[in-house]
MARBA-3410 file (N, C-alpha, C, O; in Angstrom, 1 decimal):
189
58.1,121.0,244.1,57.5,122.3,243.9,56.7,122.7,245.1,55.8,121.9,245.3 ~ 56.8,123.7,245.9,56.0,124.6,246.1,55.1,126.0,246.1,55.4,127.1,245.6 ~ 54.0,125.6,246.7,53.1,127.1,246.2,52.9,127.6,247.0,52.4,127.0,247.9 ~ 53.0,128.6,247.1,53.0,130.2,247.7,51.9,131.2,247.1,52.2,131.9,246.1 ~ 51.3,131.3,247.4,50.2,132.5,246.8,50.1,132.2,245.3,50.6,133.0,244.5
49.1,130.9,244.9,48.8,130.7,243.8,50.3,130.4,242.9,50.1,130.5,241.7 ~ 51.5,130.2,243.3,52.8,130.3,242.3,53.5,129.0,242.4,53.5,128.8,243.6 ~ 54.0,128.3,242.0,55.4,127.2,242.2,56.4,127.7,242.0,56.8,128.4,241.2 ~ 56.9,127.0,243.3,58.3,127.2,243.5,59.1,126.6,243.8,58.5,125.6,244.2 ~ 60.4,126.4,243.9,61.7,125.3,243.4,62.6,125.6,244.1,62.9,126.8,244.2
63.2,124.9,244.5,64.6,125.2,245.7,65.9,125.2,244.8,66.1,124.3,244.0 ~ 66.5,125.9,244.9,68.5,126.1,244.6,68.8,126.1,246.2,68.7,127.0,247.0 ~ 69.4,124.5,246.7,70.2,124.7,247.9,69.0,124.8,249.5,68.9,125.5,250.5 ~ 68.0,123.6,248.8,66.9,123.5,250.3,67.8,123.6,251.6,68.9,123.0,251.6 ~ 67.5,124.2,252.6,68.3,124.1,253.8,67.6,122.8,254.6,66.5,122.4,254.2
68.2,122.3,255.5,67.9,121.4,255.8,66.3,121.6,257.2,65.8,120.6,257.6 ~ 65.9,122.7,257.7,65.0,123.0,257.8,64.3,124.4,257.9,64.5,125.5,258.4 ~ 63.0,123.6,256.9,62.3,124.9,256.2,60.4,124.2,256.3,59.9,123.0,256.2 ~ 60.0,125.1,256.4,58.5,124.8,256.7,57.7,125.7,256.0,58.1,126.8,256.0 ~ 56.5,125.4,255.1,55.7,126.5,254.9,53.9,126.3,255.1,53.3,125.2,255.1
53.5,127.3,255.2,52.1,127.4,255.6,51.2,128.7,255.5,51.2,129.7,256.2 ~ 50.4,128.3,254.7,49.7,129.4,254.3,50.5,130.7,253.6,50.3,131.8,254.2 ~ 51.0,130.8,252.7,52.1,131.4,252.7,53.3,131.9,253.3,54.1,132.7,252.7 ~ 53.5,131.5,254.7,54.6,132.4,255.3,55.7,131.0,255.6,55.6,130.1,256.4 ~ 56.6,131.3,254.9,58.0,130.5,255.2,58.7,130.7,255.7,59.4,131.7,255.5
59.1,129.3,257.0,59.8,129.8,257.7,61.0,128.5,258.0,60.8,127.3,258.2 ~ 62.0,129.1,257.8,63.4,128.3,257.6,64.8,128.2,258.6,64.5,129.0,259.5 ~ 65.6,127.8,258.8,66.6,128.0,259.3,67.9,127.9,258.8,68.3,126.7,259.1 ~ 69.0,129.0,258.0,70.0,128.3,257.4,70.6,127.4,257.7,70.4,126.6,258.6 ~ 71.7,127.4,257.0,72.8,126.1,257.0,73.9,127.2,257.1,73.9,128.3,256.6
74.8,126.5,257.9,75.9,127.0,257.9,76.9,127.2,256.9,77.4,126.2,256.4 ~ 77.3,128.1,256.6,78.5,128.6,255.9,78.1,128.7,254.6,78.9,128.4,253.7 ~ 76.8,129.1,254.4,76.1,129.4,253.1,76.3,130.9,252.3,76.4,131.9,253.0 ~ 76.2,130.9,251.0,76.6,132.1,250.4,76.4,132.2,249.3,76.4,131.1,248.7 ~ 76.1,133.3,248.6,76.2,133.5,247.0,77.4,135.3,246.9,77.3,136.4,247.4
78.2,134.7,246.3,79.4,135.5,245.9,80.2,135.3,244.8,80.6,134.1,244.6 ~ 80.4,136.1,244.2,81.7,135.5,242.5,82.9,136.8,243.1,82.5,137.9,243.1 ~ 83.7,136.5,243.4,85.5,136.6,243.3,85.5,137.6,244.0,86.0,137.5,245.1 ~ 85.0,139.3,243.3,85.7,140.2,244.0,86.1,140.3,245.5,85.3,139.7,246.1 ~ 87.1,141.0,246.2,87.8,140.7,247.1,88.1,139.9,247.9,88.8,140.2,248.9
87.6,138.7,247.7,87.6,137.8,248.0,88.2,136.7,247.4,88.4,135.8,248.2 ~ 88.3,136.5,246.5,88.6,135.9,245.1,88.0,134.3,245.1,88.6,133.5,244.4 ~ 86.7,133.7,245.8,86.3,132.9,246.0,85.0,132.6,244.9,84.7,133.7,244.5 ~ 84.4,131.9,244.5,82.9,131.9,244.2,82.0,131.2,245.1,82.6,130.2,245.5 ~ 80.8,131.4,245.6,80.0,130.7,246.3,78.7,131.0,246.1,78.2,132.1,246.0
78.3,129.5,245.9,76.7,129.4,245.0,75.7,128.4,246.0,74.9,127.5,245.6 ~ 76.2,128.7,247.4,75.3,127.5,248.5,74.6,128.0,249.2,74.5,127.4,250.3 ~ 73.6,129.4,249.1,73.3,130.2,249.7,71.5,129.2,249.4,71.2,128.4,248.4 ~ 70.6,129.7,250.6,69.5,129.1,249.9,68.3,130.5,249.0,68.0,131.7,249.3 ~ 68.1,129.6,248.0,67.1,130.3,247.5,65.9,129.8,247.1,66.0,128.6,246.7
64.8,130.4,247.0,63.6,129.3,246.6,62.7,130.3,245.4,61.9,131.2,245.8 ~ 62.9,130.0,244.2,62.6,130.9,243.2,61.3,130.2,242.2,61.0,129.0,241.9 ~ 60.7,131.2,241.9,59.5,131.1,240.5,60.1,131.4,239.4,61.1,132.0,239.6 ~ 59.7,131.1,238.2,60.1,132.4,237.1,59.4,133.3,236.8,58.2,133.2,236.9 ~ 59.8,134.2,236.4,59.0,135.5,236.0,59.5,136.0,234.6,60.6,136.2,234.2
58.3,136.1,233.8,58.6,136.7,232.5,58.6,138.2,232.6,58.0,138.7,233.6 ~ 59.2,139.1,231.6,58.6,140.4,231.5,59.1,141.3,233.0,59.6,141.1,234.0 ~ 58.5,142.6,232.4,58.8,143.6,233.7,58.2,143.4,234.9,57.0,143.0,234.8 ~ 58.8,143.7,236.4,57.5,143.5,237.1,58.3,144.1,238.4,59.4,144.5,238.4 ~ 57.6,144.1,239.2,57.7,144.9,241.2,57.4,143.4,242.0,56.5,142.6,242.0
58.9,143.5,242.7,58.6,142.0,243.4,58.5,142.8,245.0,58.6,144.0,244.8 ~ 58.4,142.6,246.3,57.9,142.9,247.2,57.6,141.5,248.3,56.6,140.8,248.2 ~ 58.7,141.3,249.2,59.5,140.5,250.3,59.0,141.3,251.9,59.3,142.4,252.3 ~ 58.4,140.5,252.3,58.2,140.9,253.9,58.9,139.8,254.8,58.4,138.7,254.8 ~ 59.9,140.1,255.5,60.5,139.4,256.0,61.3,139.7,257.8,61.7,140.8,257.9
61.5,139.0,258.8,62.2,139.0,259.8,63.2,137.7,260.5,62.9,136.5,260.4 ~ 64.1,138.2,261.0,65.2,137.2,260.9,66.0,137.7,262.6,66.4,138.8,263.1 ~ 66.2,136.1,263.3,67.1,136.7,264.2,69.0,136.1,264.2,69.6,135.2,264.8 ~ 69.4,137.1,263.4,70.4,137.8,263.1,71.4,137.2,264.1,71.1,137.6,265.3 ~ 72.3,136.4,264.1,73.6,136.1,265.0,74.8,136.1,264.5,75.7,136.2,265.3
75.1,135.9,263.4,76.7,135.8,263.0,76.7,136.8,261.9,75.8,137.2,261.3 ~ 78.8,137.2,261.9,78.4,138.4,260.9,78.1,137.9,259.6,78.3,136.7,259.4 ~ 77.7,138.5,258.6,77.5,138.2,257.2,75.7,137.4,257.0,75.1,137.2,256.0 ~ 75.3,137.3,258.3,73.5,136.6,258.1,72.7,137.4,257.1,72.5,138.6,257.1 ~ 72.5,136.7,256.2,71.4,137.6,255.6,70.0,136.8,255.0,69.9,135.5,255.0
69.2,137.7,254.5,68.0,137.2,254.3,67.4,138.4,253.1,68.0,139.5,253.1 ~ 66.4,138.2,252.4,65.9,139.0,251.6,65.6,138.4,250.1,65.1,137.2,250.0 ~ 65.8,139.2,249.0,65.3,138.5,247.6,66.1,138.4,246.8,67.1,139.1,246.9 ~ 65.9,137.4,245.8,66.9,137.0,244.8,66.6,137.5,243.5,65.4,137.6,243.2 ~ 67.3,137.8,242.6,66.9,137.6,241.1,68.0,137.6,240.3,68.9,138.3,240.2
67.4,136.0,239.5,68.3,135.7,239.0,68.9,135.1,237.9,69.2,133.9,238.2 ~ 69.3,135.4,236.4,69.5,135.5,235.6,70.4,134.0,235.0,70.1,133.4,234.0 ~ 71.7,133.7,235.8,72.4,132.6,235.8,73.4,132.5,236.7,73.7,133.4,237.5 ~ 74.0,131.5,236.7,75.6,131.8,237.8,75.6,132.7,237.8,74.9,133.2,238.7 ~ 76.3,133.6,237.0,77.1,135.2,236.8,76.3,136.5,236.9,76.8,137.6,237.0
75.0,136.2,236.9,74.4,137.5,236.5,73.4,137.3,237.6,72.5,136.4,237.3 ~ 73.3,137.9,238.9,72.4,138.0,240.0,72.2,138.9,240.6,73.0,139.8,240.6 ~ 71.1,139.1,241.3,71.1,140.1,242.8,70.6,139.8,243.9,69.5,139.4,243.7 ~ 70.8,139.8,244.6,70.7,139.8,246.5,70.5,140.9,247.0,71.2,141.9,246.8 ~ 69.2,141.0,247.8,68.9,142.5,248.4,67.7,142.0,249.7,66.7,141.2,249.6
68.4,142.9,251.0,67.1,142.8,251.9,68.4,143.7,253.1,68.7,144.9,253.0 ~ 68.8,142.6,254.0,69.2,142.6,255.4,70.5,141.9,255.6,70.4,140.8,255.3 ~ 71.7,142.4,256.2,72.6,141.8,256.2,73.7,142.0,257.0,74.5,142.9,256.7 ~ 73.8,141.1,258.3,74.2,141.2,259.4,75.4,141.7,259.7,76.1,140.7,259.8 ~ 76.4,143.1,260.1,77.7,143.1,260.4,77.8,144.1,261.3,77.1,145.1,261.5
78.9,143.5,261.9,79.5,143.9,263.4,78.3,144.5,264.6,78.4,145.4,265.3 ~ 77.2,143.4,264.4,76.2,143.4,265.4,75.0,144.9,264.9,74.4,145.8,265.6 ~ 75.0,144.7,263.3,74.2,145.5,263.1,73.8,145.5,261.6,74.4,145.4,260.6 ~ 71.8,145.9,262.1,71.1,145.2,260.8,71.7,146.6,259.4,71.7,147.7,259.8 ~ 72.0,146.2,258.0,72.1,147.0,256.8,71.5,146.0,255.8,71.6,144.8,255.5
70.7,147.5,255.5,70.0,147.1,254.5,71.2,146.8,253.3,72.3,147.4,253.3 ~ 70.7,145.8,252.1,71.9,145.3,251.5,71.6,145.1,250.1,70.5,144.8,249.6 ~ 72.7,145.4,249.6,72.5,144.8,247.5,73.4,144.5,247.2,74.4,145.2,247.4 ~ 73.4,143.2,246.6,74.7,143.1,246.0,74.3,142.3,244.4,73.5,141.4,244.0 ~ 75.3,143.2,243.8,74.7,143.0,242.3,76.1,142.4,241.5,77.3,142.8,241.5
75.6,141.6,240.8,76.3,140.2,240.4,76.3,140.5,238.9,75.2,140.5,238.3 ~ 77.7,140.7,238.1,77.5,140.9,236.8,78.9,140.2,236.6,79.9,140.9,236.3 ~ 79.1,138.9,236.8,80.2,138.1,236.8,81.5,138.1,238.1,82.3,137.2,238.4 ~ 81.0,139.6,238.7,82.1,140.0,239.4,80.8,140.4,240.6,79.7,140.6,240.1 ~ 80.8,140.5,242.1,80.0,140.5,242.4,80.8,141.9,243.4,81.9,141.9,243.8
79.5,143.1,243.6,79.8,144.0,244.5,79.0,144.2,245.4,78.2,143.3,245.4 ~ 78.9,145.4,246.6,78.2,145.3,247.8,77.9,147.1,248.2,78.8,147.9,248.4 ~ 76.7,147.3,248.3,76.1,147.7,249.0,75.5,148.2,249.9,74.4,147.7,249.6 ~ 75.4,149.3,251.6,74.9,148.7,252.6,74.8,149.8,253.2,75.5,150.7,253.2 ~ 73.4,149.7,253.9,72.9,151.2,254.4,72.8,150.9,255.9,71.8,150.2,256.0
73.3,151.1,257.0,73.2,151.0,258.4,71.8,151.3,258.9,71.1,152.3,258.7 ~ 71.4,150.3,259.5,69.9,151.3,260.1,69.8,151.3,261.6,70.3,150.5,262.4 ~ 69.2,152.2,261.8,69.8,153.3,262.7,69.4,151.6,264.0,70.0,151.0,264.9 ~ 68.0,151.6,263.5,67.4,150.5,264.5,67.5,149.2,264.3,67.3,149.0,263.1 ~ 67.7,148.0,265.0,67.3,146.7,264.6,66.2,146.3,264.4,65.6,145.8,265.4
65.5,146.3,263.2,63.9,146.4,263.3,63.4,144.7,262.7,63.9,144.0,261.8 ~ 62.4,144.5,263.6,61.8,143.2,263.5,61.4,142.8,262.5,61.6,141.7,262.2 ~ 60.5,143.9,261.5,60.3,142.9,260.0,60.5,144.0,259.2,60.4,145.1,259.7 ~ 61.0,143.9,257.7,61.9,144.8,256.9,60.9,144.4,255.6,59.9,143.7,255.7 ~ 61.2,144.9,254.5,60.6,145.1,253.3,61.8,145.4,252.5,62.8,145.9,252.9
61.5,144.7,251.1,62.6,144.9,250.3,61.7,144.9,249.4,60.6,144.4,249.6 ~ 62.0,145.7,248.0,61.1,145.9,246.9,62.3,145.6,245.4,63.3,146.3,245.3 ~ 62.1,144.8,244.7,62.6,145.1,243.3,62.0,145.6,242.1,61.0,144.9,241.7 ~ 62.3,147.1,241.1,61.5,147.3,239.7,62.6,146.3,238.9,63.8,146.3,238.7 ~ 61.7,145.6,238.4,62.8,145.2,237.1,62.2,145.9,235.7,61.0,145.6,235.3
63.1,146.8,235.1,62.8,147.4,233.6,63.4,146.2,232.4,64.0,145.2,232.7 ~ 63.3,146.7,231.3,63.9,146.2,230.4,65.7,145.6,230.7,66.1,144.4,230.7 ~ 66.6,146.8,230.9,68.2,146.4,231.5,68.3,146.7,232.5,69.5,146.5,232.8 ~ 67.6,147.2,233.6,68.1,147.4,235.4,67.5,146.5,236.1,66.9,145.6,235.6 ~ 67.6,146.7,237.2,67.0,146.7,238.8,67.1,147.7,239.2,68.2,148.3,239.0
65.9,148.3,240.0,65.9,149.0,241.4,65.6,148.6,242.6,64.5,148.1,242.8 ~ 66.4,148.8,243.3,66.1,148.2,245.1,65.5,149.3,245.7,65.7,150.5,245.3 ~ 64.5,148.7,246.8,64.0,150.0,247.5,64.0,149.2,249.1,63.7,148.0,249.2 ~ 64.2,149.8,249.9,63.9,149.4,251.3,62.7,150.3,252.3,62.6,151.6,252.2 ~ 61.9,149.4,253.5,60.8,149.9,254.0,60.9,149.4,255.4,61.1,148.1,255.5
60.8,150.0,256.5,60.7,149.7,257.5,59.1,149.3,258.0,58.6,148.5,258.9 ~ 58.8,150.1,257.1,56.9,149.9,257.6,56.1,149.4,256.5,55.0,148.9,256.8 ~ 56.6,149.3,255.1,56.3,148.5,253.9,55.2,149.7,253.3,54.3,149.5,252.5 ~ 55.3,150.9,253.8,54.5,152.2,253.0,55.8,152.9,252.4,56.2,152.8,251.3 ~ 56.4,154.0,253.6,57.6,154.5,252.9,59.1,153.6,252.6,59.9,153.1,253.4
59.3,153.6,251.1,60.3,153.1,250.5,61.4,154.0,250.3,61.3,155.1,249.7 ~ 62.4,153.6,250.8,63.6,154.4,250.3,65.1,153.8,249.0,65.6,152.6,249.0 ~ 65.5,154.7,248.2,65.6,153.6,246.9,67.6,153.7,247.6,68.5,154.4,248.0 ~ 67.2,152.3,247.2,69.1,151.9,247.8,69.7,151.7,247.3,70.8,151.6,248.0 ~ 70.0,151.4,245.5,70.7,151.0,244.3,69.8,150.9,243.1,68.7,150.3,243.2
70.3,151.4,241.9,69.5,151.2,240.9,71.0,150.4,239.7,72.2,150.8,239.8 ~ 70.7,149.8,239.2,71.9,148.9,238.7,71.2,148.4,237.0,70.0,148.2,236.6 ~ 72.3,148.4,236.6,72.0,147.7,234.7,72.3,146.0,235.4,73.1,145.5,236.3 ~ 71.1,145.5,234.6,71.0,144.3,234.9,70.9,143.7,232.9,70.1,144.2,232.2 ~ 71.4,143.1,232.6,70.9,142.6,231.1,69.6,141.9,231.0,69.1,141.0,231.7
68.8,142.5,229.8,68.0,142.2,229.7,67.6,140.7,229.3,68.3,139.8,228.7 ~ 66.3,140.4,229.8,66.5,138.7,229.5,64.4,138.4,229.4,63.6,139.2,229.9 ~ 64.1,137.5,228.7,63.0,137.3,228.6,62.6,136.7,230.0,61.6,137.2,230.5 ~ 63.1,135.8,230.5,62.5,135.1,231.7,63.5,135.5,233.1,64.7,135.7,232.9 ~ 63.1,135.5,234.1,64.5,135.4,235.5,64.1,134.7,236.4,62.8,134.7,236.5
64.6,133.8,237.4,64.3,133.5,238.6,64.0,134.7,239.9,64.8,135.6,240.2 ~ 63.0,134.6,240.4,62.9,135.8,241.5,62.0,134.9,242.7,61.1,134.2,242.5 ~ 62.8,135.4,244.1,61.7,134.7,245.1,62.9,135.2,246.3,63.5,136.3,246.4 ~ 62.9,133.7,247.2,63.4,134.2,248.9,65.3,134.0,248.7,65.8,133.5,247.7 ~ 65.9,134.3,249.5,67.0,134.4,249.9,67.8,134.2,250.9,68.0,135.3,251.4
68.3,133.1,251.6,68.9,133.1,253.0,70.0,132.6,252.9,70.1,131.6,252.3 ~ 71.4,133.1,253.5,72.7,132.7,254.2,73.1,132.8,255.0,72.3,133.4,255.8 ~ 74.5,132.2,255.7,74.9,132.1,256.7,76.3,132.1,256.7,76.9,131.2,257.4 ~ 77.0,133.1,255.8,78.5,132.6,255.2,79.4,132.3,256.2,80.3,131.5,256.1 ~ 79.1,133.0,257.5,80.2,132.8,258.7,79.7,132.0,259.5,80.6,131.3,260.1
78.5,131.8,259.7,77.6,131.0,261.4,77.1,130.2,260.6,77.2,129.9,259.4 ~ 76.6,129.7,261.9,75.9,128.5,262.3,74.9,128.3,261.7,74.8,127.2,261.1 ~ 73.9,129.3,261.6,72.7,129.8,260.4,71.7,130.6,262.1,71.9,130.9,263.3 ~ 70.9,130.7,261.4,69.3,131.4,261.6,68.4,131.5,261.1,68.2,131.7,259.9 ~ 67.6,131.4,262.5,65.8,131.2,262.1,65.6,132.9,261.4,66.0,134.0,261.8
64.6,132.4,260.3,64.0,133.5,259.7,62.3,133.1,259.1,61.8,132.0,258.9 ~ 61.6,134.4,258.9,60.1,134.0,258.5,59.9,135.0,257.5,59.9,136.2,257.8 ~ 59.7,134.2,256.0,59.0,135.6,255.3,57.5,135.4,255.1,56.8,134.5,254.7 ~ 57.3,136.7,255.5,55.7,137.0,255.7,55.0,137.5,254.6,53.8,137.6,254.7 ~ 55.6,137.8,253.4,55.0,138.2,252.4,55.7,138.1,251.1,56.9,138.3,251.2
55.3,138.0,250.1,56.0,138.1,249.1,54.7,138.4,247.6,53.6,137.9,247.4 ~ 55.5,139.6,247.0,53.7,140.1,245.7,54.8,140.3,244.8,55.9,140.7,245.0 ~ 54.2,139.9,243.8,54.6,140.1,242.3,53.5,140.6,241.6,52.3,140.1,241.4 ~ 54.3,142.1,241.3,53.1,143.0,240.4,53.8,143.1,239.0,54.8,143.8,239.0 ~ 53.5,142.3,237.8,53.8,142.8,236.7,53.0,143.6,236.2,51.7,143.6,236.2
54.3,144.6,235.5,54.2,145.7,234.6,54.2,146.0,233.4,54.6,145.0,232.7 ~ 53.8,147.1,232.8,53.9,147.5,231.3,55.4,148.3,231.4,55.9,148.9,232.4 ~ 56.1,148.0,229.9,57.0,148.6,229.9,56.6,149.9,229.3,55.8,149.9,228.3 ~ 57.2,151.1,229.7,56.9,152.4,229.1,57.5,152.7,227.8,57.3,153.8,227.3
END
């Protein structure tokens, strides 16, 4: 277990190096890492690293993170996660030499998401609402303005896994550092 800002947390798929201090973790994937179930691909892959808490109830999760990005498919950002079949992945994700913001939402069948940004920017912000049956993803370049990137039915569940996210489905891996991470739970309306 480790703690991160007063919380324990638990590895799915430790990479083989990862460091933390003072809260900011900082890792390097493993190669040929991933979380994906079938669609066009018709593969499953559950070797991606993640390092998760649980969380009861509604709540705003909020990931500050930067990554240097080399092979296509790198990505980094937040997890949440329900069971094999039922997940989401959202932050940054590397293709054809350029950073998109990313979601991919896992309801047995997994789909994709992806907003080009204009710049390659050094540290990114990823935000999740979780309500009763959704997610909403939001992305921030400066971690003030948020722009909303997918909102998705998620099944409702009393408890989820939620925390960090890193792969490397094509390369070698890469160094990445997340610099923040806040869990604000909510009331449901």
């Amino acid at each position: 277990m480790l703690t991160i800002k007063e919380r324990d947390f638990s590895w799915m798929n430790s990479p083989k190096q990862w460091t933390e201090e003072n809260g900011v973790l900082s890792l390097m994937t493993d190669a040929e890492t991933d979380f994906w179930r079938k669609t066009h691909y018709g593969f499953i892959k559950n070797s991606g690293h993640f390092l998760y808490t649980d969380q009861d109830g509604d709540f705003e999760l909020l990931v500050q993170f930067s990554g240097k990005y080399t092979d296509l498919y790198d990505q980094a950002g937040l997890m949440i996660l329900l069971d094999n079949e039922n997940w989401i992945k959202a932050g940054i994700e590397y293709v054809d030499g350029i950073q998109n913001a990313s979601a991919v939402v896992t309801r047995d069948c997994s789909d994709w998401s992806v907003v080009a940004l204009k710049d390659s920017p050094s540290t990114f912000f990823i935000k999740a609402k979780r309500g009763n049956d959704y997610v909403e993803i939001s992305y921030s370049l400066d971690g003030k303005d948020f722009q909303l990137l997918r909102q998705a039915y998620f099944p409702p569940a009393r408890s989820l896994r939620i925390g960090f996210m890193a792969a490397s489905p094509k390369g070698k891996g890469f160094d990445l550092v997340f610099n923040d991470f806040k869990i604000i739970e909510t009331i449901r309306e």
